[in-house]
C-alpha positions in Angstrom: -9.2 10.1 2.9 -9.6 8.6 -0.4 -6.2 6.5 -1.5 -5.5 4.2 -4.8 -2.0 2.8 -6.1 -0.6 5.0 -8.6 -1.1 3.7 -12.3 1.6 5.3 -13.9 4.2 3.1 -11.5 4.9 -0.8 -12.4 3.8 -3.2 -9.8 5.9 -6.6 -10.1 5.1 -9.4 -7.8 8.6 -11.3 -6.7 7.3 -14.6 -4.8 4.1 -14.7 -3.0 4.9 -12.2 0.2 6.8 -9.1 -2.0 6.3 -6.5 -4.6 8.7 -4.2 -6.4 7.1 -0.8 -7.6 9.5 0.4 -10.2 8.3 4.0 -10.8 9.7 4.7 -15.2 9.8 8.6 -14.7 11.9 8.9 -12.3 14.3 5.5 -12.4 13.3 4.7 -8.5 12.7 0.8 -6.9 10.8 0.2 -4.1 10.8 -2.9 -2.5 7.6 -4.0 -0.3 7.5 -6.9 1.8 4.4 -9.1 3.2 2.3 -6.6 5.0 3.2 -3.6 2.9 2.2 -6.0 -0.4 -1.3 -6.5 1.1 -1.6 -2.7 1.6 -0.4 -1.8 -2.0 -2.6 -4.7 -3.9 -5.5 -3.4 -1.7 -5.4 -0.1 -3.1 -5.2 -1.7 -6.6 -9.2 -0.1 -6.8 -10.0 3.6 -5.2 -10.2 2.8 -1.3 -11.1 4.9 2.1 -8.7 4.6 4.7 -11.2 3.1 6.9 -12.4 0.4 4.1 -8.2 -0.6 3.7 -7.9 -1.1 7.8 -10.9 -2.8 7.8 -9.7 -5.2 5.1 -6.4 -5.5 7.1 -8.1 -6.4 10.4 -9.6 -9.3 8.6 -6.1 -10.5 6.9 -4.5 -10.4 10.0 -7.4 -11.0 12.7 -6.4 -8.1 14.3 -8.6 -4.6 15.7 -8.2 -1.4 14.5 -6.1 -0.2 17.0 -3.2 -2.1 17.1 -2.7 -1.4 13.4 -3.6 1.8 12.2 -0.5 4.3 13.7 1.8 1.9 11.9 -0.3 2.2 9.0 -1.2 5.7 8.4 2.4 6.3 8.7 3.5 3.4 6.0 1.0 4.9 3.7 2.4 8.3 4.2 5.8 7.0 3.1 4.0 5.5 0.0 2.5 9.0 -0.6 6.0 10.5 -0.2 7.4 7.8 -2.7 4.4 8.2 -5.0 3.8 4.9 -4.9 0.1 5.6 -3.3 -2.1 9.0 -4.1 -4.2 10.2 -2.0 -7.8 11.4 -3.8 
């Protein structure tokens, strides 16, 4: 699976650890905390789904394993919200 932020929504950084998506057409915010920031700004550029976990694992020093159910199923709420498309 192919996966890249959404251009048409506005990413605003708040402090260091969150990010606000504000998507113009229809009105919604979303607010994204530490982990969920890292996933968002890492799909800035076109990404697999293996490349982002990978990427992940070295952020947090962590394997595969104990990280991708959680995210496969944040990144399905971004795909809900629009926030993320999948390719």
């Amino acid at each position: 699976m192919r996966l890249r932020r959404n251009a048409n929504m506005e990413y605003i950084e708040v402090d260091d650890s969150n990010l606000v998506v504000f998507d113009p057409e229809s009105g919604d915010t979303h607010f994204i905390d530490e982990v969920g920031s890292d996933i968002v700004n890492n799909l800035a550029n076109e990404s697999t789904f293996d490349d982002l976990l990978l990427k992940l694992c070295e952020i947090y020093k962590t394997e595969r394993q104990e990280i991708e159910c959680d995210v496969t199923e944040f990144l399905q709420q971004l795909i809900d919200k629009k926030v993320v498309k999948s390719l």
